[in-house]
N, CA, C, O and CB atoms as a CASP TS submission, in Angstrom:
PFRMAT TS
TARGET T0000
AUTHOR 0000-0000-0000
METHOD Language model
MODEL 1
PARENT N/A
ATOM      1  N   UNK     1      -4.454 -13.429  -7.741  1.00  0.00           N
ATOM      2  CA  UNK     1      -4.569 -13.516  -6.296  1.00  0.00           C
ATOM      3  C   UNK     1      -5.542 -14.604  -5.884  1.00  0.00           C
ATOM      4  O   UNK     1      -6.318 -14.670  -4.931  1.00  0.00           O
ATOM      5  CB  UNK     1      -5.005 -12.185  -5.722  1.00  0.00           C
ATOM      6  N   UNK     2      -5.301 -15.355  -6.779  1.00  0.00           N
ATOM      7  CA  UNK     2      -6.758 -16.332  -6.483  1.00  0.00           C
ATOM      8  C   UNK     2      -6.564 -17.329  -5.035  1.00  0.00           C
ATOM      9  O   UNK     2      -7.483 -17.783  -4.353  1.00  0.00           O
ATOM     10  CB  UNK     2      -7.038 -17.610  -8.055  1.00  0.00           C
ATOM     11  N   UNK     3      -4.709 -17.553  -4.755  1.00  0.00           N
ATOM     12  CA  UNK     3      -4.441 -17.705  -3.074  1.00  0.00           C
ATOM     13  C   UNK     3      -4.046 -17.031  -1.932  1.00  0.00           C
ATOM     14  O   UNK     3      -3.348 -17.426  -0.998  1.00  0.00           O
ATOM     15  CB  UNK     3      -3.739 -18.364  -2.878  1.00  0.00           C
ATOM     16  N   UNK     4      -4.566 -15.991  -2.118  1.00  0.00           N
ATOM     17  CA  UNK     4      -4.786 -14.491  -1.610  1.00  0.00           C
ATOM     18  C   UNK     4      -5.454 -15.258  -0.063  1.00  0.00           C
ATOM     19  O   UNK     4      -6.521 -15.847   0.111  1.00  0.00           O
ATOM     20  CB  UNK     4      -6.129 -13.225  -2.840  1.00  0.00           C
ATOM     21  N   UNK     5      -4.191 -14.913   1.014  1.00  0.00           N
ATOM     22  CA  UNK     5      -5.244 -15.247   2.332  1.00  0.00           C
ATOM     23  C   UNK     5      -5.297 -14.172   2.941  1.00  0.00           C
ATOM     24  O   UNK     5      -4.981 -13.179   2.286  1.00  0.00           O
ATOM     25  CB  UNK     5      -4.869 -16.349   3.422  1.00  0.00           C
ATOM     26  N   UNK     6      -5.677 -13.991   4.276  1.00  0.00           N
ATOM     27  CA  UNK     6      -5.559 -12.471   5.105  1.00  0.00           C
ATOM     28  C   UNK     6      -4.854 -12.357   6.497  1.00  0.00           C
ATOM     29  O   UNK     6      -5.185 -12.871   7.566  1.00  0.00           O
ATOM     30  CB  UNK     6      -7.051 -11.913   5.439  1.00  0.00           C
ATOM     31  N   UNK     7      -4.214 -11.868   6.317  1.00  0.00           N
ATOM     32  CA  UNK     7      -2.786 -11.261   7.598  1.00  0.00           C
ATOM     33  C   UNK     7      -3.427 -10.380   8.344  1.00  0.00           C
ATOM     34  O   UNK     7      -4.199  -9.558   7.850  1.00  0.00           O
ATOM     35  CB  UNK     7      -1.235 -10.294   6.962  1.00  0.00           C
ATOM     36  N   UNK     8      -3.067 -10.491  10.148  1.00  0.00           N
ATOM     37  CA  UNK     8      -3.175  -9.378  10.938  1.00  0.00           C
ATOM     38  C   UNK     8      -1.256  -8.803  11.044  1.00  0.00           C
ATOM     39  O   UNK     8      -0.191  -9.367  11.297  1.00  0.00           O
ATOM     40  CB  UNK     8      -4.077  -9.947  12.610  1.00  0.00           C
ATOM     41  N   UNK     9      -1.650  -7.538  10.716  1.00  0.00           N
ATOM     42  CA  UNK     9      -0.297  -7.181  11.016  1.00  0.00           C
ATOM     43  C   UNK     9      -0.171  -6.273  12.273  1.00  0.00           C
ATOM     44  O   UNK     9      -0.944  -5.315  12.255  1.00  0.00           O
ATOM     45  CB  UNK     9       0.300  -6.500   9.816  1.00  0.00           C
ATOM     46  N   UNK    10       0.789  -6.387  13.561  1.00  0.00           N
ATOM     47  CA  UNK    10       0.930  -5.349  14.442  1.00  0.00           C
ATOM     48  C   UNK    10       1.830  -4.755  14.649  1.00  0.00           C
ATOM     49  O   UNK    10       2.963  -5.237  14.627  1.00  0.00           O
ATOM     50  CB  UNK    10       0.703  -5.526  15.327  1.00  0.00           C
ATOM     51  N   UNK    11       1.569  -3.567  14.903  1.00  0.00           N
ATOM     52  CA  UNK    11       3.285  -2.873  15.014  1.00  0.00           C
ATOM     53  C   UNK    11       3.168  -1.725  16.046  1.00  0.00           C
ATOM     54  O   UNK    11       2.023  -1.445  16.402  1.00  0.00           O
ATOM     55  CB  UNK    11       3.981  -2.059  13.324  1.00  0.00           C
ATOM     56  N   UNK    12       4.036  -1.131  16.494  1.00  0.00           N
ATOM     57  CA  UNK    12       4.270   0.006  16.774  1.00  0.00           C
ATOM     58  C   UNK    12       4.382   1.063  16.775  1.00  0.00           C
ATOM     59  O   UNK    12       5.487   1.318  17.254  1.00  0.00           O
ATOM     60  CB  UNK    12       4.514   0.062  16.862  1.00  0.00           C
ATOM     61  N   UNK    13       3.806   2.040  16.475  1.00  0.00           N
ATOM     62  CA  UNK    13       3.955   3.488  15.536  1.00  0.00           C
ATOM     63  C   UNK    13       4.640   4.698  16.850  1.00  0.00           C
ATOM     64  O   UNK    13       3.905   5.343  17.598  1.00  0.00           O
ATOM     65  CB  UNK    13       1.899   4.144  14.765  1.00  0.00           C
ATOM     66  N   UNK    14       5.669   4.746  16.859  1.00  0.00           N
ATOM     67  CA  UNK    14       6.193   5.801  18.257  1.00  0.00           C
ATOM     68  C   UNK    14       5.468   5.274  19.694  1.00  0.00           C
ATOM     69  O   UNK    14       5.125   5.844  20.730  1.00  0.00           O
ATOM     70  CB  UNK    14       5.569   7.714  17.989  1.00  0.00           C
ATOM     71  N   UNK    15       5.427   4.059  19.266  1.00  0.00           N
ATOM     72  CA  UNK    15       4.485   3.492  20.988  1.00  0.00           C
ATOM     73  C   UNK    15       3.721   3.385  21.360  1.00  0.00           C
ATOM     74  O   UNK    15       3.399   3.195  22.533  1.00  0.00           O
ATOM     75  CB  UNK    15       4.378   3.789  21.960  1.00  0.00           C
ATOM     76  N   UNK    16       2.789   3.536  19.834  1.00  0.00           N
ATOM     77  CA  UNK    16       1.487   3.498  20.060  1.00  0.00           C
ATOM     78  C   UNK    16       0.914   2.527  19.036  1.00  0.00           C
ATOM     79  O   UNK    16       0.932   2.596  17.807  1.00  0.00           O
ATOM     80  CB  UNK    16       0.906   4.854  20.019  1.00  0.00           C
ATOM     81  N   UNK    17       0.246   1.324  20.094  1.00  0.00           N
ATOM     82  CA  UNK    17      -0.224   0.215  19.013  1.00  0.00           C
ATOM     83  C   UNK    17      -0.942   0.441  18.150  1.00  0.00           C
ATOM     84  O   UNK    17      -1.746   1.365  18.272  1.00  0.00           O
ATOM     85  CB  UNK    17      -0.801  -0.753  19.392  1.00  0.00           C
ATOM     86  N   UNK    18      -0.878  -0.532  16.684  1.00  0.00           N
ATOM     87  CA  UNK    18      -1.052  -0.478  15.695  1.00  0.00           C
ATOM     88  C   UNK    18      -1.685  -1.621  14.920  1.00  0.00           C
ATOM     89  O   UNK    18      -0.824  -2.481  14.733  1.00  0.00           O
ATOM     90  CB  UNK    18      -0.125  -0.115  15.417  1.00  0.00           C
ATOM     91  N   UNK    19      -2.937  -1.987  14.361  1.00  0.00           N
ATOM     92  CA  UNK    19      -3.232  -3.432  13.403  1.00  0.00           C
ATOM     93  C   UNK    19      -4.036  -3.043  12.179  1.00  0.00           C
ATOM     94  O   UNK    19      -4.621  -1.974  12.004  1.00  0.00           O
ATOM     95  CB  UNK    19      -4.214  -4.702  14.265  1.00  0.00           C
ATOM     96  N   UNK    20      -3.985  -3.874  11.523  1.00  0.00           N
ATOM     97  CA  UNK    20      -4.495  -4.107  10.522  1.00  0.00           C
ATOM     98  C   UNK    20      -4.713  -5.261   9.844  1.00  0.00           C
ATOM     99  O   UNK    20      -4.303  -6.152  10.588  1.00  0.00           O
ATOM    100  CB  UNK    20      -4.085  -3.540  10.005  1.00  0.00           C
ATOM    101  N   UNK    21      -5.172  -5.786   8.746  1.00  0.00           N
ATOM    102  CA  UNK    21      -5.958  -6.765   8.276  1.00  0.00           C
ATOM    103  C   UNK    21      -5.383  -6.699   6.614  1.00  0.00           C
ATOM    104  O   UNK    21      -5.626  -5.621   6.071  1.00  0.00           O
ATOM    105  CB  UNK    21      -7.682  -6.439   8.611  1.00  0.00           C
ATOM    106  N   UNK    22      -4.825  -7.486   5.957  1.00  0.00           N
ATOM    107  CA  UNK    22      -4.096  -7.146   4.288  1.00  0.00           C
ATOM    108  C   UNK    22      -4.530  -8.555   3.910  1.00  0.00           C
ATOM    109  O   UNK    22      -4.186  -9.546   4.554  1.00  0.00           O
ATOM    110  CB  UNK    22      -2.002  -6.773   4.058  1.00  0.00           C
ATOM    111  N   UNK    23      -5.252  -8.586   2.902  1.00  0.00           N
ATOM    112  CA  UNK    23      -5.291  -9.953   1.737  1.00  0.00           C
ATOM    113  C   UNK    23      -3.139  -9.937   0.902  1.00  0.00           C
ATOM    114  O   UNK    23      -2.473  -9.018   0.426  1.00  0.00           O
ATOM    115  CB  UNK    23      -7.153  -9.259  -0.187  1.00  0.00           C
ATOM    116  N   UNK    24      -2.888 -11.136   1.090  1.00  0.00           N
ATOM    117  CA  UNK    24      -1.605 -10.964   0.355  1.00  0.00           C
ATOM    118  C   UNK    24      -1.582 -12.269  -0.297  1.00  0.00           C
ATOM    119  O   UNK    24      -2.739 -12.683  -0.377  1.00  0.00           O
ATOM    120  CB  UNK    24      -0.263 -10.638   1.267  1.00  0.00           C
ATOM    121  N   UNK    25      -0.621 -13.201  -0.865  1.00  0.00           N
ATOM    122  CA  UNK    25      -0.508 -14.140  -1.493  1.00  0.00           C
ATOM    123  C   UNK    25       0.382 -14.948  -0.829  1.00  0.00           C
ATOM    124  O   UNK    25       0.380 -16.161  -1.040  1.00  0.00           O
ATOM    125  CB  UNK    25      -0.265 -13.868  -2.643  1.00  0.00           C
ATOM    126  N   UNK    26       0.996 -14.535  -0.203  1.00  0.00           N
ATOM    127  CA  UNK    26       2.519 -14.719   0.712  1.00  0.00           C
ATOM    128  C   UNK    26       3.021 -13.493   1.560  1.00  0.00           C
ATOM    129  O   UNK    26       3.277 -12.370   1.127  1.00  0.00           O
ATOM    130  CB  UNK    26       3.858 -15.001  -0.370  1.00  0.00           C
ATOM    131  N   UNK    27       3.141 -14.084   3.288  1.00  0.00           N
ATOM    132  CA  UNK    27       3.454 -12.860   3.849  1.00  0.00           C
ATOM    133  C   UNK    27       5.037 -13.622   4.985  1.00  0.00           C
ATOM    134  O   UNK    27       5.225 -14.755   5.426  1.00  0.00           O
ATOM    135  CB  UNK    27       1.717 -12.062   4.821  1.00  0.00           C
ATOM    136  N   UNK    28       5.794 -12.442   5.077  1.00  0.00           N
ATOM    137  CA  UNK    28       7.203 -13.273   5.588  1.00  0.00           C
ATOM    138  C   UNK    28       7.587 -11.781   6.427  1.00  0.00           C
ATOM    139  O   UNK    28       6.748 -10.880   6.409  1.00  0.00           O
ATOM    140  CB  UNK    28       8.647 -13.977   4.015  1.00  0.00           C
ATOM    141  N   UNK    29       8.541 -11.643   6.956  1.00  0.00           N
ATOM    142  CA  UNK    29       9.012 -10.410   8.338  1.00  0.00           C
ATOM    143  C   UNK    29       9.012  -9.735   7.460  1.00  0.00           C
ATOM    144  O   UNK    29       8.097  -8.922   7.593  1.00  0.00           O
ATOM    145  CB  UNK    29      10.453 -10.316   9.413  1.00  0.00           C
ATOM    146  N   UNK    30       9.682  -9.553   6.349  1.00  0.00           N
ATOM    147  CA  UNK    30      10.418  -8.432   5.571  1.00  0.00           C
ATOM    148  C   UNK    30       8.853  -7.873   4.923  1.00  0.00           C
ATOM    149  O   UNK    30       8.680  -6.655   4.920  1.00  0.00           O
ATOM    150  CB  UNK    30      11.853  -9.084   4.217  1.00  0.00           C
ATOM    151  N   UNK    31       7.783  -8.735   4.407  1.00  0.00           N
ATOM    152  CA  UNK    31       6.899  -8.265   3.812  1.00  0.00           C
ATOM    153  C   UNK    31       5.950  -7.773   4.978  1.00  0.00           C
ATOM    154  O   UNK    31       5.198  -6.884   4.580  1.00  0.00           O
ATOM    155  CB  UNK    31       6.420  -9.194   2.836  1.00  0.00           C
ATOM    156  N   UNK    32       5.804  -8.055   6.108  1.00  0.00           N
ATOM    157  CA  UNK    32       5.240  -6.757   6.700  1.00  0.00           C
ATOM    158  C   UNK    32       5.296  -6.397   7.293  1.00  0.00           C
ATOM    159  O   UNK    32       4.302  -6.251   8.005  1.00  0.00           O
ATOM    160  CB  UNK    32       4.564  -6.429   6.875  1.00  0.00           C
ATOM    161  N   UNK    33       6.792  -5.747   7.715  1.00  0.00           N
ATOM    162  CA  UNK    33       7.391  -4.468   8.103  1.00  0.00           C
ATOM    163  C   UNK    33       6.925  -3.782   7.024  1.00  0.00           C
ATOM    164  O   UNK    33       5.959  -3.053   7.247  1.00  0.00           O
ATOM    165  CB  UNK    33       8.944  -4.383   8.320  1.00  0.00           C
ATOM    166  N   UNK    34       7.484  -3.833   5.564  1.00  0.00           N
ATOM    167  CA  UNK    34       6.900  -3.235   4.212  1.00  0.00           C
ATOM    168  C   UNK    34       5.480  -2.895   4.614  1.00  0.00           C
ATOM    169  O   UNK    34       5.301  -1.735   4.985  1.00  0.00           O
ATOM    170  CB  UNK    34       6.928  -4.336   2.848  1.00  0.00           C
ATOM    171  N   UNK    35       4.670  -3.532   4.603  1.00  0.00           N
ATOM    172  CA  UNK    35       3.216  -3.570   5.137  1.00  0.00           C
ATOM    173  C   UNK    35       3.326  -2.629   5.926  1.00  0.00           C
ATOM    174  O   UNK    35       2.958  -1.483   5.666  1.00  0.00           O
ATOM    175  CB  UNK    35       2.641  -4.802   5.808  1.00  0.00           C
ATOM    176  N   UNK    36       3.991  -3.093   7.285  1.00  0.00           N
ATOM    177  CA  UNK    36       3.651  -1.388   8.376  1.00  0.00           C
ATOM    178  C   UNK    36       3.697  -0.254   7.866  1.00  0.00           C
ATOM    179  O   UNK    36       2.758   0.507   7.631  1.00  0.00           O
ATOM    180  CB  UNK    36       4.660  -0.960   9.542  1.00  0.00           C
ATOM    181  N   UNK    37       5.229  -0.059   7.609  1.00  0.00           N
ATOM    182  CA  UNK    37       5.650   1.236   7.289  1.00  0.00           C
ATOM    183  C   UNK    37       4.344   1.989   6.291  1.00  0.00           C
ATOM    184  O   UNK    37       4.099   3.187   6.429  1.00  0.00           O
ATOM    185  CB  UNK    37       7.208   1.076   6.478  1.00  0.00           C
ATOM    186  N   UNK    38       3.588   1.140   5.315  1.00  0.00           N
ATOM    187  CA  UNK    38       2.652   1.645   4.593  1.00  0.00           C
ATOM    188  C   UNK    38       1.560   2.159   5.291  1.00  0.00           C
ATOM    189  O   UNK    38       1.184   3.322   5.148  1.00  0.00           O
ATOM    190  CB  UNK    38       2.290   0.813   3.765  1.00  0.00           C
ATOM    191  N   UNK    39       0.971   1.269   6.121  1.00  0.00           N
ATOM    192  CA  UNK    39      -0.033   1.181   7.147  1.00  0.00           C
ATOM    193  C   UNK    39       0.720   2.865   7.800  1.00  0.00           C
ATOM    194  O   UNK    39      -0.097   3.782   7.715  1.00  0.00           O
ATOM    195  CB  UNK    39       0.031  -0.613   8.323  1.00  0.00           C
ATOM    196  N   UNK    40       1.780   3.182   8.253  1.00  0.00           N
ATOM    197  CA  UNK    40       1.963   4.216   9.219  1.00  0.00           C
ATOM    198  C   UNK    40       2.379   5.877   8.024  1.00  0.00           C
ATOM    199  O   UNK    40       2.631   7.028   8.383  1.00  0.00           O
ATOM    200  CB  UNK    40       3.498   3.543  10.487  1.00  0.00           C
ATOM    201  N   UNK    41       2.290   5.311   6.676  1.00  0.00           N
ATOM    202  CA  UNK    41       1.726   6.202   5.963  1.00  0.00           C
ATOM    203  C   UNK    41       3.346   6.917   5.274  1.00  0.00           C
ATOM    204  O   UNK    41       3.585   7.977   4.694  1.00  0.00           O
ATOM    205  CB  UNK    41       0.591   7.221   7.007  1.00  0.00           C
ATOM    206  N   UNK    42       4.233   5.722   5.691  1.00  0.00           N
ATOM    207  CA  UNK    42       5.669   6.056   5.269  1.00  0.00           C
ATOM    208  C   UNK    42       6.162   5.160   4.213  1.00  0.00           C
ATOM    209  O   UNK    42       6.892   5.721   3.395  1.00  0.00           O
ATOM    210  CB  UNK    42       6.644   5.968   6.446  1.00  0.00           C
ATOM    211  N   UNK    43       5.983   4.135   4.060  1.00  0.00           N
ATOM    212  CA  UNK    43       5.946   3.453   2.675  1.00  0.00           C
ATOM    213  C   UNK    43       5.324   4.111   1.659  1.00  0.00           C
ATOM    214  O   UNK    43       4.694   5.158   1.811  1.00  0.00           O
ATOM    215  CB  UNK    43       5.327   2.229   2.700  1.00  0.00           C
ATOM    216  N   UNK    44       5.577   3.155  -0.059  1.00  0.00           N
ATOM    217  CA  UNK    44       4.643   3.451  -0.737  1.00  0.00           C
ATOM    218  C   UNK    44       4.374   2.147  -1.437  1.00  0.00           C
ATOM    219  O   UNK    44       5.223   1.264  -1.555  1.00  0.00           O
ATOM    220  CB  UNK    44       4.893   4.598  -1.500  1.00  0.00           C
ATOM    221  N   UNK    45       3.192   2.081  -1.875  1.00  0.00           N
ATOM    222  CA  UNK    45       2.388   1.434  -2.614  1.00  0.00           C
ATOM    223  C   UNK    45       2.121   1.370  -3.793  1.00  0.00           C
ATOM    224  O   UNK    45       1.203   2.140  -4.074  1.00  0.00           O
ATOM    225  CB  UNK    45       1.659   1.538  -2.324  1.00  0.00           C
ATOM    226  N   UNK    46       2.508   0.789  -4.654  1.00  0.00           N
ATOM    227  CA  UNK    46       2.539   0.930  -6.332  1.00  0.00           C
ATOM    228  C   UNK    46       1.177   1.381  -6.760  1.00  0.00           C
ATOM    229  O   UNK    46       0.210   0.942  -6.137  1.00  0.00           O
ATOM    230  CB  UNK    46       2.889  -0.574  -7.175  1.00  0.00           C
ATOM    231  N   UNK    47       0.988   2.246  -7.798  1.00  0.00           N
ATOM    232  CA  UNK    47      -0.240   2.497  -8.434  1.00  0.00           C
ATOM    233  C   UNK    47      -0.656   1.025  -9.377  1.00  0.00           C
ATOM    234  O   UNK    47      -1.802   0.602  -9.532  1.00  0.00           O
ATOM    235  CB  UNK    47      -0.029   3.957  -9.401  1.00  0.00           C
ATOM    236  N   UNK    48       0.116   0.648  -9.718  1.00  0.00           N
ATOM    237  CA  UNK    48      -0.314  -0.712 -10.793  1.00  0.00           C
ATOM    238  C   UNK    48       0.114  -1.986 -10.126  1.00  0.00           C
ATOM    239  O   UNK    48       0.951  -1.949  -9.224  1.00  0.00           O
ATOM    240  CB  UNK    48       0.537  -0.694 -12.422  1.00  0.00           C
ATOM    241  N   UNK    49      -0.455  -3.178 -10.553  1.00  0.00           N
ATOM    242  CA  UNK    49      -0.284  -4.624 -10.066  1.00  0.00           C
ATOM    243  C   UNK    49       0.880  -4.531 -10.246  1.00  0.00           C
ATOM    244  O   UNK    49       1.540  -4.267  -9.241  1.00  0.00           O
ATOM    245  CB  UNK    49      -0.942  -5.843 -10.682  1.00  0.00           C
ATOM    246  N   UNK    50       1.582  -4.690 -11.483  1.00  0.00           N
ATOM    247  CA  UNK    50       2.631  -4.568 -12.013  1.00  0.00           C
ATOM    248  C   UNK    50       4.255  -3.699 -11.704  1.00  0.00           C
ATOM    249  O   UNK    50       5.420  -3.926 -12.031  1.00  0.00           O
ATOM    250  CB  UNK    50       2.058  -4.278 -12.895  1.00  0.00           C
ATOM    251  N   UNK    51       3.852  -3.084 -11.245  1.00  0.00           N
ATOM    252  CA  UNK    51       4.377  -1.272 -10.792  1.00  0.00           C
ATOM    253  C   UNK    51       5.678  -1.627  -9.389  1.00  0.00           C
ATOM    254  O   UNK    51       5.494  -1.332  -8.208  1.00  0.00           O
ATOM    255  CB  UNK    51       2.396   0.034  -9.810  1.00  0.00           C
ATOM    256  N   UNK    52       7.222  -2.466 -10.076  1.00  0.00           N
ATOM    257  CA  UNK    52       7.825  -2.907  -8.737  1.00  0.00           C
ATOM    258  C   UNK    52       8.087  -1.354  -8.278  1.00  0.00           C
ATOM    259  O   UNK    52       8.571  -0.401  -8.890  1.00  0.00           O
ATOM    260  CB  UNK    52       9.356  -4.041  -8.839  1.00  0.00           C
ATOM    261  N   UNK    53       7.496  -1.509  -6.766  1.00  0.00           N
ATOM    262  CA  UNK    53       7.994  -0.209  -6.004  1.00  0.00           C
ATOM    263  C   UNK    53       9.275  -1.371  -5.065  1.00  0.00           C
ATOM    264  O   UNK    53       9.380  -2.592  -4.953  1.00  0.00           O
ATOM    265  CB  UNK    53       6.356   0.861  -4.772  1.00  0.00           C
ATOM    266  N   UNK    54      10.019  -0.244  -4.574  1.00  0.00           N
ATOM    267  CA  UNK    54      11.146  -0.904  -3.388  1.00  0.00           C
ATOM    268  C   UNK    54      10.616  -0.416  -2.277  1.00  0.00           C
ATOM    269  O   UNK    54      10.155   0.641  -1.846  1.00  0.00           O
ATOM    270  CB  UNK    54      12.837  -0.448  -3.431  1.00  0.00           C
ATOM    271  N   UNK    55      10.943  -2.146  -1.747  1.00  0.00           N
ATOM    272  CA  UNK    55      10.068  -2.242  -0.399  1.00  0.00           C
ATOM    273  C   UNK    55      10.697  -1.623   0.722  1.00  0.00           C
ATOM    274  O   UNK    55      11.915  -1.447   0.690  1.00  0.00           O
ATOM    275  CB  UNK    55       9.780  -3.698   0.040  1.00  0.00           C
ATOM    276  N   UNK    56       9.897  -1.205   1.893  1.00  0.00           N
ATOM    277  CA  UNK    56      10.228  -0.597   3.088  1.00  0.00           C
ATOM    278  C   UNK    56      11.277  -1.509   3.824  1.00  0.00           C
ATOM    279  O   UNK    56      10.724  -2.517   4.265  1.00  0.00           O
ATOM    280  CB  UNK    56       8.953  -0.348   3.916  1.00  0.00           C
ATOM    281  N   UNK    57      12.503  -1.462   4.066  1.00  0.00           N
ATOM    282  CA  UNK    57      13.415  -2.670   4.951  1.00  0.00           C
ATOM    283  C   UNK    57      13.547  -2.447   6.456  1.00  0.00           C
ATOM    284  O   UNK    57      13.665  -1.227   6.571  1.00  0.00           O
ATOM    285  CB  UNK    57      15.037  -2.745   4.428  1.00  0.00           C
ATOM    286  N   UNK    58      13.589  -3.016   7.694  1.00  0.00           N
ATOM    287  CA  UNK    58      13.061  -2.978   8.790  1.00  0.00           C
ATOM    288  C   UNK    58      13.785  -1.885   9.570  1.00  0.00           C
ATOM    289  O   UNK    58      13.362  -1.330  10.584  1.00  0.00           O
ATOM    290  CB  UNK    58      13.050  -4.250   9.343  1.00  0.00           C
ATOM    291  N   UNK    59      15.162  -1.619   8.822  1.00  0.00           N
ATOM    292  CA  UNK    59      16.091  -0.380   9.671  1.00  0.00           C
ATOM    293  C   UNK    59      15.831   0.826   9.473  1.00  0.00           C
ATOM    294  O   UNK    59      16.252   1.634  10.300  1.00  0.00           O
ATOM    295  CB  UNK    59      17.499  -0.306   9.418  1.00  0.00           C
ATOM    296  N   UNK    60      14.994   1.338   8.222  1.00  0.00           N
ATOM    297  CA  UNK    60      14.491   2.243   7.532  1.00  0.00           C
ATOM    298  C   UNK    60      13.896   2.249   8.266  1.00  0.00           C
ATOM    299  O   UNK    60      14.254   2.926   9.230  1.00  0.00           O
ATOM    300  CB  UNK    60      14.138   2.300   6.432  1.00  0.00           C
ATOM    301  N   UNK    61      12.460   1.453   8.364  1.00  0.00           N
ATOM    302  CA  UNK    61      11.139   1.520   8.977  1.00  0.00           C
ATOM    303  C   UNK    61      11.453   2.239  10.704  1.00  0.00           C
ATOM    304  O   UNK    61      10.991   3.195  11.327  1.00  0.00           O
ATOM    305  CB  UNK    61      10.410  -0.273   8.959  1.00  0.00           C
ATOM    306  N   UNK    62      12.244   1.420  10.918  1.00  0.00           N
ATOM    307  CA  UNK    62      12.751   2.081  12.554  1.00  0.00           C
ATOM    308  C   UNK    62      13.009   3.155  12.641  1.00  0.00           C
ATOM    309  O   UNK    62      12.769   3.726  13.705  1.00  0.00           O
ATOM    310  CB  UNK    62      13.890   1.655  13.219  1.00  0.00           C
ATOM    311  N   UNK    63      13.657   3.926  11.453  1.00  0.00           N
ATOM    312  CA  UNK    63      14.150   5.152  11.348  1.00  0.00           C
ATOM    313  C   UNK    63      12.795   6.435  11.876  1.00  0.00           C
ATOM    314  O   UNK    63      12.623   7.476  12.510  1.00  0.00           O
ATOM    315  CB  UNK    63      14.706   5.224   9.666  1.00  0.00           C
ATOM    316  N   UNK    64      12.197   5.527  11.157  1.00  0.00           N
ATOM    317  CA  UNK    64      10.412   6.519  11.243  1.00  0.00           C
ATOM    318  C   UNK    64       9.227   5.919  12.357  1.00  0.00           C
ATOM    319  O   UNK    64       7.997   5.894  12.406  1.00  0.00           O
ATOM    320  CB  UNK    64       9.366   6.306   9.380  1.00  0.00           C
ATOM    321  N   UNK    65      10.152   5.545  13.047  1.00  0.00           N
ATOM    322  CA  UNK    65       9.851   5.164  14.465  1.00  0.00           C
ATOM    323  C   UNK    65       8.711   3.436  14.947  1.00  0.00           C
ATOM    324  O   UNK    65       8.305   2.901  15.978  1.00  0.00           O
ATOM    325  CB  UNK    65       8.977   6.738  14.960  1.00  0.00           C
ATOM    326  N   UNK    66       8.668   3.285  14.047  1.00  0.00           N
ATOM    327  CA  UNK    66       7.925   1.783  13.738  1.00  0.00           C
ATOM    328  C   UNK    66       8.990   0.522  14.593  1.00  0.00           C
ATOM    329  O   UNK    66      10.185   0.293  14.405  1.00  0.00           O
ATOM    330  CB  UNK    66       7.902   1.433  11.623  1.00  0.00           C
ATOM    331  N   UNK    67       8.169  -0.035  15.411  1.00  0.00           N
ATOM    332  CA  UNK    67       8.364  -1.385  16.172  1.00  0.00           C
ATOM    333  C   UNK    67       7.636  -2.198  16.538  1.00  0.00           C
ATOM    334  O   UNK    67       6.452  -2.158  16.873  1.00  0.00           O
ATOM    335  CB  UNK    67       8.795  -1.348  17.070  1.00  0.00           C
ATOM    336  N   UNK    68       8.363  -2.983  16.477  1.00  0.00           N
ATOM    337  CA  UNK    68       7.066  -4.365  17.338  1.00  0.00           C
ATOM    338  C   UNK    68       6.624  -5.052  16.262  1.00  0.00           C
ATOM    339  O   UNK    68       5.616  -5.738  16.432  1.00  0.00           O
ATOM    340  CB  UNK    68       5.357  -3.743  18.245  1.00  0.00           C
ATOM    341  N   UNK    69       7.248  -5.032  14.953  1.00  0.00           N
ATOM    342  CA  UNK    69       6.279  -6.010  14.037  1.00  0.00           C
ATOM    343  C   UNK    69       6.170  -7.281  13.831  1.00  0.00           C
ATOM    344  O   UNK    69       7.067  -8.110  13.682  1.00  0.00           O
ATOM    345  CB  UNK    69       6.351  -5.820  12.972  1.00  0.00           C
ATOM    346  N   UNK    70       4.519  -7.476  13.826  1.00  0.00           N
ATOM    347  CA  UNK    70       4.671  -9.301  13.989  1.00  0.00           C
ATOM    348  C   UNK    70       3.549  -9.587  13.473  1.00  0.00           C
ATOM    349  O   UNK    70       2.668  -8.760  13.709  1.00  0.00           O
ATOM    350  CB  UNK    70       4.789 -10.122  15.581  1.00  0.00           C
ATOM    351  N   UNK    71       3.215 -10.608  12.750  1.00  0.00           N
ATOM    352  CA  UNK    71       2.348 -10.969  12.019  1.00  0.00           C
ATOM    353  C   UNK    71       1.459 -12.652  12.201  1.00  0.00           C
ATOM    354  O   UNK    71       1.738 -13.668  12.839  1.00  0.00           O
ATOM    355  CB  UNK    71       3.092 -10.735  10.842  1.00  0.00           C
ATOM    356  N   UNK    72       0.500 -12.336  11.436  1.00  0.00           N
ATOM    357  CA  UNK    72      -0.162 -13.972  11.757  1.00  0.00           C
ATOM    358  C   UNK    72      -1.286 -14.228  10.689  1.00  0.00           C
ATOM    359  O   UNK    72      -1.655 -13.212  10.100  1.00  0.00           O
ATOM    360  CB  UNK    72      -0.998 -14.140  13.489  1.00  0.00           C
ATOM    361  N   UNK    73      -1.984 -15.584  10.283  1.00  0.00           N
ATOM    362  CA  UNK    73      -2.421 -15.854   9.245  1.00  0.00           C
ATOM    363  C   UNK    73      -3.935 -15.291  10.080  1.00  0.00           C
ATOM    364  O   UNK    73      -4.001 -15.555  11.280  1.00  0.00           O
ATOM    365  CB  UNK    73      -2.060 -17.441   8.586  1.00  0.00           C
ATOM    366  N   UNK    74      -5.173 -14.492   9.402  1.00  0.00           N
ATOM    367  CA  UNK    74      -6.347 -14.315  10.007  1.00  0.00           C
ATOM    368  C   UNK    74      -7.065 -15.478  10.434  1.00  0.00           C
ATOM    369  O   UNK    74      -6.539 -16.497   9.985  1.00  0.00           O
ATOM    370  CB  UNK    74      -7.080 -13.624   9.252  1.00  0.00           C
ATOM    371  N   UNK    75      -8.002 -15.679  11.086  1.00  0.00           N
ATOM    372  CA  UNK    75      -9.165 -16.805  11.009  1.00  0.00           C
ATOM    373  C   UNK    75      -8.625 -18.312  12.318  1.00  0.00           C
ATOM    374  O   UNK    75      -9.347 -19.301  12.452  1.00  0.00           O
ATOM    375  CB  UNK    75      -9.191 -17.492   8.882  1.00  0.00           C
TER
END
């Protein structure tokens, strides 16, 4: 992770705003919706670096009431 920068991510949780702050390496729509859904405690998160979990996809995420996601580089 040594080009590890830091993302604000915002979203929606049933209509009620939502942010947070993630060190990532690369961040794109699909990676944080993934991100939200975790953030709103409905994703999951691999126990190991290594460990591919399958990521949260944005129709899913909607399913569990998540909107509005949009992202930006910190700083």
């Amino acid at each position: 992770m040594i080009d590890a920068k830091l993302y604000v991510i915002d979203y929606a949780l049933h209509g009620q705003p939502k942010s947070f702050i993630i060190r990532a390496e690369r961040m794109d729509n699909a990676e944080a919706w993934h991100w939200a859904s975790c953030d709103a405690g409905v994703g999951r998160i691999g126990r190991y670096g290594r460990e591919h979990v399958r990521k949260m996809s944005k129709p899913m995420a909607e399913r569990y009431g998540i909107s509005e996601v949009s992202w930006r580089q910190s700083g």
